[in-house]
N, C-alpha and C positions, 0 to 999 in steps of 0.2 A: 035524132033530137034536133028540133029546131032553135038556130040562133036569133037572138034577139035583139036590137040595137038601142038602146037609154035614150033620153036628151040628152043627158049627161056625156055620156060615153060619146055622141057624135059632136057635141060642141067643141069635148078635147081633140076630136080628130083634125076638127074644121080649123083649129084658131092655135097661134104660138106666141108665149110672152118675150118680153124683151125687157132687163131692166137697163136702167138709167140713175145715172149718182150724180145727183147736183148737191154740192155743197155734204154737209151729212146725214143727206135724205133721200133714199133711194125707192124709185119708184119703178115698179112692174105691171108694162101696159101690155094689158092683152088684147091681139091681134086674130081679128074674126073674119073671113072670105068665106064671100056666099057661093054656094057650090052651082049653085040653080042659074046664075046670072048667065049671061051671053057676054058679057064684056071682060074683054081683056085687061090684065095689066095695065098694059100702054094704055089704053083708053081709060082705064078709072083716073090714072096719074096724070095724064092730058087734060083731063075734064076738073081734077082738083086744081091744077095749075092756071085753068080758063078764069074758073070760078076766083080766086086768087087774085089772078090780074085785074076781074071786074070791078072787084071790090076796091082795090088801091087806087083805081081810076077814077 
């Protein structure tokens, strides 16, 4: 028998929620990494933080 993979099913494999309580409203943000990319970590979070500094500049 052949397995088969959803979108479904690979989206929840790819991504993890986190929630968050501000005040009495709690919010759950889901967190998606693309599997296919070539960049690292360190390099997405370098590259948010570039992007970041240019704008405040």
């Amino acid at each position: 028998m052949q397995e088969t993979t959803t979108a479904v099913e690979k989206e929840k494999a790819d991504c993890s929620y986190s929630e968050y309580h501000i005040g009495l409203t709690t919010y759950r943000v889901k967190t998606v990494f693309n599997s296919d990319t070539n960049e690292s970590l360190e390099d997405i979070i370098n590259r948010l933080i570039a992007h970041e500094i240019e704008k405040s500049a």
